[in-house]
C-alpha positions as a Markdown table, in Angstrom:
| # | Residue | x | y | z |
|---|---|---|---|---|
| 1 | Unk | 52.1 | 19.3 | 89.6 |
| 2 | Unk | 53.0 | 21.8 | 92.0 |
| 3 | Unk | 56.8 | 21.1 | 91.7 |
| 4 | Unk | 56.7 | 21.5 | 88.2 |
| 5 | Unk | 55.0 | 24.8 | 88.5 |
| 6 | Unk | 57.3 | 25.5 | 91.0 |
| 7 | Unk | 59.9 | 25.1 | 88.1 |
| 8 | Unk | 57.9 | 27.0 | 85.8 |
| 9 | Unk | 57.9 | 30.1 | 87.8 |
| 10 | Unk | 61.8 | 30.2 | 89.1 |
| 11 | Unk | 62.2 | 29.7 | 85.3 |
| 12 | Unk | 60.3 | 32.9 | 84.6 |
| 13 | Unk | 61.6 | 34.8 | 87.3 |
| 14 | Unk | 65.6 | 33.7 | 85.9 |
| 15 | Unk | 65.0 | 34.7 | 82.6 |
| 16 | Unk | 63.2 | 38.1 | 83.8 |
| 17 | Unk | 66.0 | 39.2 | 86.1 |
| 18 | Unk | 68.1 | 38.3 | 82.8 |
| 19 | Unk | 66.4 | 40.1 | 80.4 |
| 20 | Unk | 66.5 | 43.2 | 83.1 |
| 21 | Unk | 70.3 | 42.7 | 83.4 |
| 22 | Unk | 70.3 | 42.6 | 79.8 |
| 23 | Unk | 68.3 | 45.9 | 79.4 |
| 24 | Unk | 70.2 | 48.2 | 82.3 |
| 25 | Unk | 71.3 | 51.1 | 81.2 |
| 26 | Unk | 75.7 | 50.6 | 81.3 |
| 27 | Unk | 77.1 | 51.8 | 84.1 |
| 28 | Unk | 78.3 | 55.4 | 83.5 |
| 29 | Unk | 81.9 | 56.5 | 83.2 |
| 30 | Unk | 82.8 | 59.2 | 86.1 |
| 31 | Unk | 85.1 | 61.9 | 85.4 |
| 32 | Unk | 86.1 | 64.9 | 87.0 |
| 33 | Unk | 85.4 | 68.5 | 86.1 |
| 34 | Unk | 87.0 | 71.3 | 87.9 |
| 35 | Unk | 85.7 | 75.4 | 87.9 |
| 36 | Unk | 86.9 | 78.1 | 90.2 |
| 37 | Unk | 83.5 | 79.9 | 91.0 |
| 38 | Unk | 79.8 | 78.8 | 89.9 |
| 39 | Unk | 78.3 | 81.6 | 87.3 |
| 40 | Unk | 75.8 | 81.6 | 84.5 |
| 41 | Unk | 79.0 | 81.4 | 82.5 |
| 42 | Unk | 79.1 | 77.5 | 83.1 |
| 43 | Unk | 74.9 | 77.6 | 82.4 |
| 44 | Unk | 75.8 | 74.5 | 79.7 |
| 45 | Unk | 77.2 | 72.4 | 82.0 |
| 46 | Unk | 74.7 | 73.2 | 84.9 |
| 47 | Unk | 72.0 | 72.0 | 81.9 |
| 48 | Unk | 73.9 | 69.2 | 80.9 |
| 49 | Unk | 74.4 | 67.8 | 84.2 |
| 50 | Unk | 70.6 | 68.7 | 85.4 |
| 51 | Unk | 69.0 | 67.3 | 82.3 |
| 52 | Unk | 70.8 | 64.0 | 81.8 |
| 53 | Unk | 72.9 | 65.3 | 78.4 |
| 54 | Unk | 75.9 | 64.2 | 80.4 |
| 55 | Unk | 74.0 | 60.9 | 81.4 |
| 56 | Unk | 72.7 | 60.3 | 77.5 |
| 57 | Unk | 76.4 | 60.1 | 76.3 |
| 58 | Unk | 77.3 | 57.4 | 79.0 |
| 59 | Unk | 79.5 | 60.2 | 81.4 |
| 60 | Unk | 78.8 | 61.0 | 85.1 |
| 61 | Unk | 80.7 | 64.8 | 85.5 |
| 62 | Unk | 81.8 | 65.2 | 89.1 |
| 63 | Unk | 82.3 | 69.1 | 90.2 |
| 64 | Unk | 85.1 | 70.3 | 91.6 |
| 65 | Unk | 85.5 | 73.9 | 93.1 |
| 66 | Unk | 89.0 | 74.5 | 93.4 |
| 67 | Unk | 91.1 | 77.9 | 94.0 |
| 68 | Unk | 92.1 | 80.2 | 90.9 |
| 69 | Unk | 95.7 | 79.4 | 92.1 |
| 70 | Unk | 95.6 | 75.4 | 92.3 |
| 71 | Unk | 92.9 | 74.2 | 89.6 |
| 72 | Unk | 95.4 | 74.5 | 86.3 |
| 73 | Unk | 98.1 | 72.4 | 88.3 |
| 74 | Unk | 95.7 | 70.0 | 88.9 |
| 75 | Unk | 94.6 | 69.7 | 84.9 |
| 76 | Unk | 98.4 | 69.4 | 84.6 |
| 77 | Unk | 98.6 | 66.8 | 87.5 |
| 78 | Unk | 95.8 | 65.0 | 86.0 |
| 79 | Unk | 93.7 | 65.5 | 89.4 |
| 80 | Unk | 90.8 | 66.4 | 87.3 |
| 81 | Unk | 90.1 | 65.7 | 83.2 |
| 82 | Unk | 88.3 | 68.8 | 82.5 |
| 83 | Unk | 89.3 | 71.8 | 84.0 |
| 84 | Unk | 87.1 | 74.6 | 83.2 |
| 85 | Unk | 90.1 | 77.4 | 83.4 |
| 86 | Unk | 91.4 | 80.6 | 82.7 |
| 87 | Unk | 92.8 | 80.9 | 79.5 |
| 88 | Unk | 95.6 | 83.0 | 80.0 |
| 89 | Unk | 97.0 | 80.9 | 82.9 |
| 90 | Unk | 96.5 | 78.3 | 80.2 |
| 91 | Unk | 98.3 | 79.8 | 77.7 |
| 92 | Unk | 101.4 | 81.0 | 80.3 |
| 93 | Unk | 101.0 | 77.3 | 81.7 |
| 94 | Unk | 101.9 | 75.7 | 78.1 |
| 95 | Unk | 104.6 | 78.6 | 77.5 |
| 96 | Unk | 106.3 | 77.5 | 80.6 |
| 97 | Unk | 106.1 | 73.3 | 79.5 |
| 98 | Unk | 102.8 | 72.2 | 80.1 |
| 99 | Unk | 101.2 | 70.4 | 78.1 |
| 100 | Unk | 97.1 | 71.6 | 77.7 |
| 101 | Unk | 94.8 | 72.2 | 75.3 |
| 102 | Unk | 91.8 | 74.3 | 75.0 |
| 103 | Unk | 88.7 | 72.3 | 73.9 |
| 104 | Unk | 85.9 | 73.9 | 74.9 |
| 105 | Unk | 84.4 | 77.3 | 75.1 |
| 106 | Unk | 83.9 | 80.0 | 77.6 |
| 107 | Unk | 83.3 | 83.1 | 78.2 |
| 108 | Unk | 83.6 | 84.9 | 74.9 |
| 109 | Unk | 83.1 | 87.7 | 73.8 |
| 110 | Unk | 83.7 | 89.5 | 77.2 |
| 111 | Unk | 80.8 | 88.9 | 79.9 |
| 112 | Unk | 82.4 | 90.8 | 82.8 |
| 113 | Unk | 80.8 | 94.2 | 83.8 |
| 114 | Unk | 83.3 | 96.4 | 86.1 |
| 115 | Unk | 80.8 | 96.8 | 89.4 |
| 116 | Unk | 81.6 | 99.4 | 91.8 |
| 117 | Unk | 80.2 | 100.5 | 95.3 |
| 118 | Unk | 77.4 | 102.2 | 96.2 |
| 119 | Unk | 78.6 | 105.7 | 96.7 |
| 120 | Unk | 80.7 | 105.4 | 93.0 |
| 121 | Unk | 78.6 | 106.3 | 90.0 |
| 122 | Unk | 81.6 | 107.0 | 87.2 |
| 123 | Unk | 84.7 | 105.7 | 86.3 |
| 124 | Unk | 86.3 | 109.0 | 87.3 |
| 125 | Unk | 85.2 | 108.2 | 91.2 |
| 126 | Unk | 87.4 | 105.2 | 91.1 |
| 127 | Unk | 90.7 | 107.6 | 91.4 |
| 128 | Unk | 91.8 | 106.8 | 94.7 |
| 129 | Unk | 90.2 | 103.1 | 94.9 |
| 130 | Unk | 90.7 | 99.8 | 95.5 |
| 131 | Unk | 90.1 | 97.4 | 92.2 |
| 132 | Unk | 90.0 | 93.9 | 92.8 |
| 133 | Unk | 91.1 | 91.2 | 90.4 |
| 134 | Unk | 92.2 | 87.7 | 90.4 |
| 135 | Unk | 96.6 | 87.8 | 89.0 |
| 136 | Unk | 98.3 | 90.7 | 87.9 |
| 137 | Unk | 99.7 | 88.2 | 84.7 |
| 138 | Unk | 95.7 | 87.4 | 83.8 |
| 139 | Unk | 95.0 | 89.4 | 80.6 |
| 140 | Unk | 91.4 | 90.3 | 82.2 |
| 141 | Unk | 93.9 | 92.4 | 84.9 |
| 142 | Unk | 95.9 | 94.3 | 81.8 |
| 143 | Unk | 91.6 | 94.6 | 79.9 |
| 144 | Unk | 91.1 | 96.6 | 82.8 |
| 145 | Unk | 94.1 | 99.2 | 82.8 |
| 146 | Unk | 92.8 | 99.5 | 79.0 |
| 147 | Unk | 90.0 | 100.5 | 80.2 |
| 148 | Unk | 90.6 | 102.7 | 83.2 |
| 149 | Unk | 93.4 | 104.7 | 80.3 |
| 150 | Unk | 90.7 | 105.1 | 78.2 |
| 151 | Unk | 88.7 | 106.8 | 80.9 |
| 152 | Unk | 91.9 | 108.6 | 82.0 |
| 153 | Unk | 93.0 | 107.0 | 85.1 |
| 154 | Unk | 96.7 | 105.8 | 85.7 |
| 155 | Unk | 96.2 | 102.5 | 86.6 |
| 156 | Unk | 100.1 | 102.4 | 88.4 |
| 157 | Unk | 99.1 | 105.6 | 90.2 |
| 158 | Unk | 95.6 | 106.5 | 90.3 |
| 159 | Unk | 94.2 | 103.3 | 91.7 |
| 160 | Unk | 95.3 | 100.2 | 94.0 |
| 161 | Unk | 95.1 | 96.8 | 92.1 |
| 162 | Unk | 94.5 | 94.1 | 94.8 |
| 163 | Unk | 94.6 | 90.0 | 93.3 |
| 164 | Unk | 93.8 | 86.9 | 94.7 |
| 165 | Unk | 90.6 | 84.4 | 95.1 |
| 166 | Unk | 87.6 | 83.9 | 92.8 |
| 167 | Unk | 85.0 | 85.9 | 91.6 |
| 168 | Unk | 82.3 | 85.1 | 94.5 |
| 169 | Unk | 85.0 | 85.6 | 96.6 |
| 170 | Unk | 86.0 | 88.8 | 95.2 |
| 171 | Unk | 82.1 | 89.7 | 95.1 |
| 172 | Unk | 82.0 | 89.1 | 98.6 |
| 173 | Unk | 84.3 | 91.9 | 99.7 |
| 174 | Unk | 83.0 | 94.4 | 97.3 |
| 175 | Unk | 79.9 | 93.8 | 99.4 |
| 176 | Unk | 81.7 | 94.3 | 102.6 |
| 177 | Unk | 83.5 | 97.2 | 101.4 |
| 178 | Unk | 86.9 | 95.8 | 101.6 |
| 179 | Unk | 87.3 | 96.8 | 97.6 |
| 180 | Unk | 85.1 | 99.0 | 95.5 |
| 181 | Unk | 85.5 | 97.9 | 92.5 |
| 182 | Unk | 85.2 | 94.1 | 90.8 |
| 183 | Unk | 84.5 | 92.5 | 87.6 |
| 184 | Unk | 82.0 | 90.6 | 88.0 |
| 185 | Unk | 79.8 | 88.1 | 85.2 |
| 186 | Unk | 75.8 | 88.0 | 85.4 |
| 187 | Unk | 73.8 | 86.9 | 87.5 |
| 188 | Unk | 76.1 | 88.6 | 89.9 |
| 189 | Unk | 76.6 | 91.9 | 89.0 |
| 190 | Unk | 72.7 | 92.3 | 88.4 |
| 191 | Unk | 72.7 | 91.0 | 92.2 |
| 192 | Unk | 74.4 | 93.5 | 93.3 |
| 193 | Unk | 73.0 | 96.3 | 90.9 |
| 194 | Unk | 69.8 | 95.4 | 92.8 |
| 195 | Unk | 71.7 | 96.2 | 96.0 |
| 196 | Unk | 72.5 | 99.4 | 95.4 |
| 197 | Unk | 75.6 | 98.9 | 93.2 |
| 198 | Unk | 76.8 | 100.8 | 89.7 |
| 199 | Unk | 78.2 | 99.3 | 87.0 |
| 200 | Unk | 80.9 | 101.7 | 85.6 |
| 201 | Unk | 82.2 | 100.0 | 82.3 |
| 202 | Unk | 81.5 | 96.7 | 80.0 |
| 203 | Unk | 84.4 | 95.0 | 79.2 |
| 204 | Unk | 82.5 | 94.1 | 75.6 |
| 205 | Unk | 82.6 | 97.5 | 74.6 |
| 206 | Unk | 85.9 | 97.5 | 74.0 |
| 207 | Unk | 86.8 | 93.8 | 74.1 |
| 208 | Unk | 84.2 | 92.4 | 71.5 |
| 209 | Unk | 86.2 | 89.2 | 71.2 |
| 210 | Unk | 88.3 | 88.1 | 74.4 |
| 211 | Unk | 88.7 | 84.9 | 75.7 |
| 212 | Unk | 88.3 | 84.9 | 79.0 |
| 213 | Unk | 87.9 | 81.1 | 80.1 |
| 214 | Unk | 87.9 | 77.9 | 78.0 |
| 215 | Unk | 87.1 | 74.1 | 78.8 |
| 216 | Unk | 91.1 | 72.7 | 78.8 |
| 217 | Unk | 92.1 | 68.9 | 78.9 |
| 218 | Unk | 95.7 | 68.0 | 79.2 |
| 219 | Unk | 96.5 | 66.7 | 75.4 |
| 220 | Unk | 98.2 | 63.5 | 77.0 |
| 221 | Unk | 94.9 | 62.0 | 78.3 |
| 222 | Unk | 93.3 | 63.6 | 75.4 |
| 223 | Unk | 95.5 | 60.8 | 73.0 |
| 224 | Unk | 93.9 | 58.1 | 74.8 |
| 225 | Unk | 90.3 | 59.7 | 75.9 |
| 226 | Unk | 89.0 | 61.5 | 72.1 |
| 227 | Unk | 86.1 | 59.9 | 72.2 |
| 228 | Unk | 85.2 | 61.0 | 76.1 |
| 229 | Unk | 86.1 | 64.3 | 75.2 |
| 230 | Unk | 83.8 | 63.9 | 71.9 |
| 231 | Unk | 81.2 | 62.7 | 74.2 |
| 232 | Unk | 81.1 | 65.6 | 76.6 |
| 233 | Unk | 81.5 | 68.0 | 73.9 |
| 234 | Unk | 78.2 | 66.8 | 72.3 |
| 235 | Unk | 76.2 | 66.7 | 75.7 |
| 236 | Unk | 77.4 | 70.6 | 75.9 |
| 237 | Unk | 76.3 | 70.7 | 72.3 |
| 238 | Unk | 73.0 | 69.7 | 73.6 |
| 239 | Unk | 72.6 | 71.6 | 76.3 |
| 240 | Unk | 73.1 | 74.7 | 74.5 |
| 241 | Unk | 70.5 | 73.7 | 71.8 |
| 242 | Unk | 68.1 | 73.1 | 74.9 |
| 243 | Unk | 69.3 | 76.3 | 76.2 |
| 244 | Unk | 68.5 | 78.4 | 73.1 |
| 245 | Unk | 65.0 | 77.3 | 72.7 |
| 246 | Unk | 62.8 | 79.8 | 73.9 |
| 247 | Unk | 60.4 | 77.2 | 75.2 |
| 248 | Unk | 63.0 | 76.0 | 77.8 |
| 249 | Unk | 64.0 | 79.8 | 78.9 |
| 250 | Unk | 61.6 | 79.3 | 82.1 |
| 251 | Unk | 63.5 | 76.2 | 83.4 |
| 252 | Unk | 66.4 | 77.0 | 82.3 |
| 253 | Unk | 66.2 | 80.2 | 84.8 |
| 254 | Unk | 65.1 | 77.7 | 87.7 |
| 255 | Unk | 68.3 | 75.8 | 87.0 |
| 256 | Unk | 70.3 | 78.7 | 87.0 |
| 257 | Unk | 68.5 | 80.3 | 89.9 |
| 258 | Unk | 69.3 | 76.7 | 92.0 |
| 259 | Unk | 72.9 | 76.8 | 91.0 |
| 260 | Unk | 74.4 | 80.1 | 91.6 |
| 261 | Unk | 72.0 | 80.9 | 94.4 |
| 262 | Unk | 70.3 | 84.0 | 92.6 |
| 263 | Unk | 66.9 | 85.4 | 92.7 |
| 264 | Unk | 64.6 | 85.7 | 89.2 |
| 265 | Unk | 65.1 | 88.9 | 88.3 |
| 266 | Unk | 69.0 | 88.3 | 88.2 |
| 267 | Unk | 69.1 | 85.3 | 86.0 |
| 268 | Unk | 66.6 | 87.1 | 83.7 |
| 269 | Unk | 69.4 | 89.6 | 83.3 |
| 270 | Unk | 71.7 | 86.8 | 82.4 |
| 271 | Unk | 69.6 | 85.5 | 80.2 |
| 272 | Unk | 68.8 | 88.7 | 78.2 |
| 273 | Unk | 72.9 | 89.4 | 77.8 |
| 274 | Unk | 74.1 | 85.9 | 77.7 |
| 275 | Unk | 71.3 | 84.4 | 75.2 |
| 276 | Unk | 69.8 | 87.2 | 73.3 |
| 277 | Unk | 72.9 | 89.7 | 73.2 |
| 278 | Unk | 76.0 | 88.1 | 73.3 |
| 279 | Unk | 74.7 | 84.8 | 72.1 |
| 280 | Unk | 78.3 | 82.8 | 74.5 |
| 281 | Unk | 77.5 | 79.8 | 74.7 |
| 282 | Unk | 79.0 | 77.1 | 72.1 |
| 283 | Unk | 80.4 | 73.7 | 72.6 |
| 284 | Unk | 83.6 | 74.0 | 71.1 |
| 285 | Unk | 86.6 | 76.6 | 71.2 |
| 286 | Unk | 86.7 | 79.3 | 68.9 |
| 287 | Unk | 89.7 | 80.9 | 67.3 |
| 288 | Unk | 89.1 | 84.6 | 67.3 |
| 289 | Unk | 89.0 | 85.2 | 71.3 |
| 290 | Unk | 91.9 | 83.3 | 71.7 |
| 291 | Unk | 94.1 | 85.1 | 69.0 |
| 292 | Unk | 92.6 | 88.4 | 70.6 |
| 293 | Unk | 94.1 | 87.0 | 74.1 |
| 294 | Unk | 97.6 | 86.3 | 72.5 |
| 295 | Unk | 97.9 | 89.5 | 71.4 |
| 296 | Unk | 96.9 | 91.5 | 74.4 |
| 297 | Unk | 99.2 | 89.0 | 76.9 |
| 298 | Unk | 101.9 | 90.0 | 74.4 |
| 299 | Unk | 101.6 | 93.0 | 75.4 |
| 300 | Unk | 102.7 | 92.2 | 78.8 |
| 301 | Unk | 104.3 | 89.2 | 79.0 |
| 302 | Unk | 107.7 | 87.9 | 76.6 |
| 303 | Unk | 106.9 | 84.4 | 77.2 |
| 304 | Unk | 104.0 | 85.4 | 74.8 |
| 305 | Unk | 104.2 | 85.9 | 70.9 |
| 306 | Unk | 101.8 | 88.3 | 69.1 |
| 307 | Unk | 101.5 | 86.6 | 66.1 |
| 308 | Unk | 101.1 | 83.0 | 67.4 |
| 309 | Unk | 98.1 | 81.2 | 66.2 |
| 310 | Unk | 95.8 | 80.4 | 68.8 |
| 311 | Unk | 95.8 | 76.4 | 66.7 |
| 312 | Unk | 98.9 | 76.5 | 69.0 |
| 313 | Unk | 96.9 | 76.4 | 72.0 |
| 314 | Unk | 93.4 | 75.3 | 70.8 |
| 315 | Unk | 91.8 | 72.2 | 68.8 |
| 316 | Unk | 88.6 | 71.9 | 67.7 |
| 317 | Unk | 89.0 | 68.2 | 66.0 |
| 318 | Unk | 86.7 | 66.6 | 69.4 |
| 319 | Unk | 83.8 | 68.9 | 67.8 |
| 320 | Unk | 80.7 | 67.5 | 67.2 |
| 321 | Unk | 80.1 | 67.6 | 63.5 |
């Protein structure tokens, strides 16, 4: 009697741990993300990761914070899958024989705000300053001699141009007074606008459409990987849905606030020009930033044909329908 219960019971507990290996959840496919600097830019992915969107299409997204100057070799290198890059170095990259494609989008139209010291309330107090920015090839460095023309400043004589490192890097020594003037994305520049700092100029006032940044995948892995990319695309899909719903504005702060190391009153201010003004944030790449881009790098750069179409550099056939 009791070896047949015996039986009985290691009978039940085979054909539970069965059932349970029959009902985990599949093991989730890891992949590798790479960004320069963390910003309410990437608030999408910080969602998607956070709330299991990522998780719900089967991925795992590692991070990887690289340097401005090493992550697009590494998209090309295949280091990383998904580079989260700047789209000029993109473009200029594929001009020069790479071979990468712009998937997803960034920051368009135009988040950065130009953020100078304390004792500098106007663009006309930058004569005589240091500007920091990240190349001298980046079309964000030729926005800002637009700008500083419009506002009558020479930028070959009237100012020094300094390049190199990331925006929190570049942040960094506006703060220490290395530089005194920096472009700079919310939450930052409201940060530092707390602090004491003046925003001179919005690059969306005369850049309403400018791709800064885009979500890039080398089109080689993207032949044998569409439906990873599909998947990731529709976790950002859903992430942005969560993000936009009014009901979620609270947490989504908190995740924002976690990430990028900011206090309430800064991610608010992201929220308000990010979500209500702007309205960024969308899954998939869009056309008229990047035809915007061409043309301005053209201005600048031979490699670089004004009246390319920016389906030469993009492709929005991952897109969730």
């Amino acid at each position: 009697m009791f070896k047949q219960a015996a039986i009985v019971l290691a009978t039940m507990v085979l054909s539970s741990s069965f059932a349970a290996a029959q009902n985990a959840a599949p093991a989730l496919k890891t992949f590798i993300r790479g960004t320069v600097s963390t910003t309410a830019v990437e608030w999408t992915d910080m969602i998607a990761r956070q709330k299991g969107f990522y998780a719900a299409e089967g991925l795992k997204i590692d991070q990887a914070l690289i340097s401005p100057t090493t992550i697009t070799p590494s998209l090309i290198g295949g280091s990383i899958q998904f580079g989260f890059i700047n789209a000029s170095s993109m473009i200029l990259a594929d001009e020069s024989g790479a071979d990468l494609v712009a998937v997803g989008k960034g920051a368009d139209p135009s988040p950065y705000a130009l953020v100078a010291g304390k004792s500098i309330k106007t663009m006309a107090d930058l004569k005589g300053k240091i500007i920091s920015l990240s190349e001298p090839g980046d079309a964000y460095a030729e926005a800002t001699r637009v700008i500083l023309r419009k506002a009558g400043i020479d930028p070959e004589k009237d100012v020094t141009m300094r390049y190199g490192g990331n925006s929190n890097q570049r942040m960094a020594a506006l703060v220490a007074g290395a530089v005194d003037a920096v472009p700079l994305v919310p939450p930052q520049d409201a940060m530092l606008v707390q602090q004491g700092f003046n925003i001179v100029a919005r690059y969306v006032e005369d850049f309403p459409h400018l791709a800064l940044s885009t979500t890039a995948v080398s089109r080689a892995w993207a032949a044998k990987n569409g439906d990873v990319i599909k998947a990731f695309l529709r976790a950002q899909a859903n992430a942005t849905k969560w993000l936009y719903d009014p009901a979620n504005k609270e947490e989504a702060l908190a995740i924002l606030m976690s990430e990028t190391k900011s206090d309430h009153a800064s991610a608010q201010a992201a929220y308000d020009i990010y979500v209500l003004q702007l309205h960024m944030y969308a899954p998939c790449v869009e056309a008229e930033g990047f035809q915007t881009l061409i043309k301005l790098l053209s201005t600048f750069n031979k490699a670089v044909k004004s009246d390319e179409p920016a389906s030469r550099y993009i492709d929005t056939q991952w897109c969730p329908a």
